[in-house]
C-alpha positions as CSV (number, residue, x, y, z in Angstrom):
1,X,27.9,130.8,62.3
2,X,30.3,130.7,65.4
3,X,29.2,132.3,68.6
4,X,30.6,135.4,70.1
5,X,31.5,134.3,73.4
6,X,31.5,138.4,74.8
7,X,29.7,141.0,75.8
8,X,31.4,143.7,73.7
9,X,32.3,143.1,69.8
10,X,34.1,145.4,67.1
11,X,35.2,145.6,64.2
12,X,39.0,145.7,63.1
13,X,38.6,149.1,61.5
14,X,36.7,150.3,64.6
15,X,39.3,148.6,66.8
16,X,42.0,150.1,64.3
17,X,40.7,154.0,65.3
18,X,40.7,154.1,69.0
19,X,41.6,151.0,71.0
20,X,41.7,152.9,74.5
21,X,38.6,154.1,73.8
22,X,37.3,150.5,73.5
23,X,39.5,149.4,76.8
24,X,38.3,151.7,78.8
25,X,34.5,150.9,77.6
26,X,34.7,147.3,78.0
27,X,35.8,147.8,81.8
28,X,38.0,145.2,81.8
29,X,35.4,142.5,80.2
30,X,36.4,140.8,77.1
31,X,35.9,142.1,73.9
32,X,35.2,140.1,70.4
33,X,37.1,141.4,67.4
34,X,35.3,140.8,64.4
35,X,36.0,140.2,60.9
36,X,33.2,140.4,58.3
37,X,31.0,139.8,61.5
38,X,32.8,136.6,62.7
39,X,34.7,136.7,65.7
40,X,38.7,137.2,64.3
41,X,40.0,137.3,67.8
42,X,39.1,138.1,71.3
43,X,40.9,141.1,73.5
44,X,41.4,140.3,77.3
45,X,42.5,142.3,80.5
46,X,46.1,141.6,81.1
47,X,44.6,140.0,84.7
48,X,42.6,137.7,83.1
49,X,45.4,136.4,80.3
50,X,47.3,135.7,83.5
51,X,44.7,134.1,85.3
52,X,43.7,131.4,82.6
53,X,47.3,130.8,82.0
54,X,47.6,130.3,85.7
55,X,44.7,127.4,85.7
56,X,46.2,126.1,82.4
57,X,49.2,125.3,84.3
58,X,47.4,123.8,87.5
59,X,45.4,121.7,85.4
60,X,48.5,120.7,83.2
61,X,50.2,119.8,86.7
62,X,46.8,117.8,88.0
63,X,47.2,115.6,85.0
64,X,50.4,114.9,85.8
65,X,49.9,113.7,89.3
66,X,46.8,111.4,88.3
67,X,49.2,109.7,85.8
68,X,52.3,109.9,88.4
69,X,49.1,108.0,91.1
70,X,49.1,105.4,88.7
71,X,52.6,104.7,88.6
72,X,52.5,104.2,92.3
73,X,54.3,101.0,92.3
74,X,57.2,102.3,91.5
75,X,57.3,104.5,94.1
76,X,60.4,104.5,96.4
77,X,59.9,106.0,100.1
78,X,62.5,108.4,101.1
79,X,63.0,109.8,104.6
80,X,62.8,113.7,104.7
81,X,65.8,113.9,106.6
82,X,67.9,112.0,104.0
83,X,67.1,114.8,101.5
């Protein structure tokens, strides 16, 4: 059985008849949609899709300068004024 991972759940049918309702009961917190009692999919604040896409991308760009560090050798310096 896989875990809800949030503190409201629903059904599609329930979600189906009145999704404000549900918005504005879950006060901005996730909520899990179920489907025969398994989560189907989870519903998230605008803010918060935004905010994990915005540490997707800074961890995406962290990964890239560890493996840029590596490549450090290759470096070339370059005077700020020159640019």
């Amino acid at each position: 059985m896989r875990q809800v991972l949030a503190d409201f759940s629903v059904s599609i049918s329930e979600l189906k008849k009145n999704p404000s309702a549900l918005l504005s009961q879950a006060s901005g917190s996730p909520i899990a949609v179920l489907n025969h009692n398994k989560p189907a999919a989870y519903l998230i604040p605008a803010e918060t899709y935004e905010a994990l896409m915005d540490m997707i991308d800074d961890y995406e760009l962290a990964q890239l300068v560890e493996e840029r560090r590596g490549d450090k050798d290759q470096a070339i310096t370059v005077s700020l004024d020159d640019l």
